[in-house]
N, C-alpha and C positions, 0 to 999 in steps of 0.2 A: 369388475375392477382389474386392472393392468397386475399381474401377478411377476415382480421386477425382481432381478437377479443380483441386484447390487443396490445400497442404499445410497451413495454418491458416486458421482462419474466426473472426469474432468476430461475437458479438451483439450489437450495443449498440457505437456507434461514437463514444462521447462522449470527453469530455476521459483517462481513466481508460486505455478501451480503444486511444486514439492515443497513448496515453502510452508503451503495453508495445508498438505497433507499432510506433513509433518508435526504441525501446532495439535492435527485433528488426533492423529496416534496414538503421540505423544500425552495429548490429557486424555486418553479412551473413551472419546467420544464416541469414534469409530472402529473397528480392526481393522485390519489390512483385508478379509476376505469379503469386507463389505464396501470396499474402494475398485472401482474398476477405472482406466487411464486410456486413453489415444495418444499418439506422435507418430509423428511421419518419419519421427527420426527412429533406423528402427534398431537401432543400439543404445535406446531411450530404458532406462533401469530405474527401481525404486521399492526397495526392499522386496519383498515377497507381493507388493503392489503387482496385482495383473496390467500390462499396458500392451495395447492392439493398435495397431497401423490406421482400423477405420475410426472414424468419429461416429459414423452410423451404429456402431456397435455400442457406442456410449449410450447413446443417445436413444437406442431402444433398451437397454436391458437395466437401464441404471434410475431410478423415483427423482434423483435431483441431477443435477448438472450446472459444474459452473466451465463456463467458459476462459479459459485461460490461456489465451491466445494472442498472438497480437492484433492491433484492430486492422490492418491489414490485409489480417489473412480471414476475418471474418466473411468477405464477400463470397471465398471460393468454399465455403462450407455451409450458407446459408439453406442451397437446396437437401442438404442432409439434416440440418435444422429443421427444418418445416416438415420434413417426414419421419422426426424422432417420435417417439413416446414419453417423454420426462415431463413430468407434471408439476418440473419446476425449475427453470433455468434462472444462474446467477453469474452476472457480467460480472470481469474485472475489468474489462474493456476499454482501455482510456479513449474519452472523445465520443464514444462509442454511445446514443441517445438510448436510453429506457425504450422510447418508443419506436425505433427502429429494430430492437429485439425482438420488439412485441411483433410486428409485423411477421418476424422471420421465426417465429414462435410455433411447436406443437399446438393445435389446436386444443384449449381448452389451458394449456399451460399458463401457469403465473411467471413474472418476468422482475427481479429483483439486480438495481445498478447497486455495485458497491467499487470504494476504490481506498485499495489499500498501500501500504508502503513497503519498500526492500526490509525495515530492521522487523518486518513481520518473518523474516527467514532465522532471527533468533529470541523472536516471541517479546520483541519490545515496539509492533510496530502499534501505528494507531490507522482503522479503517470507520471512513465513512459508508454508510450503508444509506440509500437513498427512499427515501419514504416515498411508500408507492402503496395501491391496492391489493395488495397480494395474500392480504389477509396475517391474522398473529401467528399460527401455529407457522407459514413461512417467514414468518421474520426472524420469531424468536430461533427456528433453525439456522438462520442464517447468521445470527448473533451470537449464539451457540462456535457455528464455525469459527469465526472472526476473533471473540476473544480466546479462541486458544493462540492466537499469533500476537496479541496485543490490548488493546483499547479499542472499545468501539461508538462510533457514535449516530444517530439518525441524524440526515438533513433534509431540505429539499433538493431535489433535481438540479434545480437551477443554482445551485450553490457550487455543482461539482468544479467549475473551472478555478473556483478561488481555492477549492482544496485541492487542486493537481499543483497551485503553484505556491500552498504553505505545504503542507504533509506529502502530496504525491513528489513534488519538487524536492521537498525542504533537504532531505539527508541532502542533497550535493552538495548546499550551501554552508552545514556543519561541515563537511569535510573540507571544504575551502576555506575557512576559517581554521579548523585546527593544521591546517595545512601552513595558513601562513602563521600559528605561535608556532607552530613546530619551528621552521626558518626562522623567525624570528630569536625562541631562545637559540639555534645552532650562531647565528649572525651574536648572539653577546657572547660566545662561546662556550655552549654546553655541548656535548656526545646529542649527537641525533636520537643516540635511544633513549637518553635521560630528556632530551626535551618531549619526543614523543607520550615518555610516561607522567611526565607533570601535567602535560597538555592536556591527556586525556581522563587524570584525574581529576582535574579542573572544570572541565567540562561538563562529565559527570555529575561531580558534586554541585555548581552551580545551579544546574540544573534542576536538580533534587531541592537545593537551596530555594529556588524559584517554586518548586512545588507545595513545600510546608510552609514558607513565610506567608504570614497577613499583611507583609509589608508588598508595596506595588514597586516594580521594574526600576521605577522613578528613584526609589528610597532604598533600593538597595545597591543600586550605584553609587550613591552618594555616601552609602554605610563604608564602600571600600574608599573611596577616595578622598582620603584627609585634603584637608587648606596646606596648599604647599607641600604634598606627599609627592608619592612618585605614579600611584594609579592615575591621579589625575591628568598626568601630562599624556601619557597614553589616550585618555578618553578627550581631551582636548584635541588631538589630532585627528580622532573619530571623528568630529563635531568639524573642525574647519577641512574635511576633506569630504564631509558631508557623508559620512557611512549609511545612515541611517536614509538620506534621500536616495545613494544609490543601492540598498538592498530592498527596499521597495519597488525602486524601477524595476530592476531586475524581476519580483513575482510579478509587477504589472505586466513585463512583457510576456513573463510566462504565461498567465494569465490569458491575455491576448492568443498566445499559440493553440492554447489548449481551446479557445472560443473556435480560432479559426478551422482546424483540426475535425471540432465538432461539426462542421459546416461542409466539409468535404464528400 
């Protein structure tokens, strides 16, 4: 048996990859002397985190390894793949097929897709993790990882594009929204910082609101908006500018990109 130098490795040491190293620290899953890191960039830092120029280097001396790269730059490191020793690679890879890894896979290695989100950089994101063969004791590591950054959840494969364009997608579309209450309260005339801080109190809370109630989406819009109030005319103008058809379009199209993406 492979006697490994590091208990996790990561490829690609960018914002994404210090994200899940961070969540891992941070609950002591792991230490820092049992993380070992690659980037090309070579003014790449991260705590007391060791980080080295090769990916070969991860990829031999490190038991797991996620890959946290762009999928781009997957092709030009594939042949340092195939000649790692990690006896268990995990994609964050968008687009990027399960079984395309496998190919480009250490011999004998297991191959886990998971695809996580930005607010996993301050341990509220939510990661789908892709049900595959790789066996429990790799999952539940894998699971292990993941919820220190968030939420996790199993799906199928084939599910991944609808989750690039609610959860992998989704933060841009909260920030476009609280982008336009923000303008909106400055436009009735509030300080941009006080509309900022209701905005995103609201949001928040709503949210949370959404999470405890037994009441459904339907019934709690209706709880804010009285007969002849003032919520209403708001959501009224939702409704005949058709919000609701075009925030859908929008992940359909995302949707759409992430299939074609995957196709490439």
């Amino acid at each position: 048996m492979k006697n490994y130098s590091y208990k996790l490795g990561f490829i690609g040491a960018g914002n994404m990859g210090k994200a899940i190293a961070s969540g891992i620290l941070s609950h002591g899953l792991l230490g820092e002397k049992d993380i070992l890191m690659s980037d090309i960039n070579p003014e790449a830092k991260f705590g007391n985190v060791k980080i080295v120029p090769q990916a070969s280097e991860v990829l031999d001396k490190c038991e797991n390894v996620i890959l946290s790269v762009k999928p781009q730059i997957f092709p030009t490191i594939i042949s340092q793949v195939k000649a790692g020793k990690c006896r268990l690679l995990i994609s964050i890879m968008a687009g990027v097929a399960a079984e395309t890894i496998r190919a480009a896979a250490p011999e004998g290695a297991k191959v886990i897709r998971v695809m996580p989100n930005t607010p996993c950089s301050i341990g509220k994101g939510i990661t789908a993790i892709a049900q595959n063969d790789a066996g429990e004791e790799s999952n539940m590591f894998a699971k292990q990882i993941f919820d220190t950054t968030g939420e996790t959840v199993f799906l199928p494969e084939g599910l991944f594009d609808a989750v690039t364009g609610v959860s992998g997608s989704g933060p841009a579309y909260v920030y476009y929204f609280i982008r336009s209450m923000i303008r909106g309260g400055v436009d009735a005339g509030l300080d941009e910082d006080v509309a900022e801080k209701l905005t995103l109190a609201t949001v928040q809370g709503a949210a949370e609101m959404v999470r405890r109630s037994s009441d459904n989406l339907d019934t709690l819009i209706d709880k804010v908006c009285s007969k002849g109030g003032t919520t209403i005319q708001a959501v009224k103008c939702f409704d005949e500018k058709d919000l609701d058809g075009i925030v859908r379009e929008g992940i359909a199209r995302c949707v759409a990109r992430s299939k074609e993406l995957g196709k490439s």
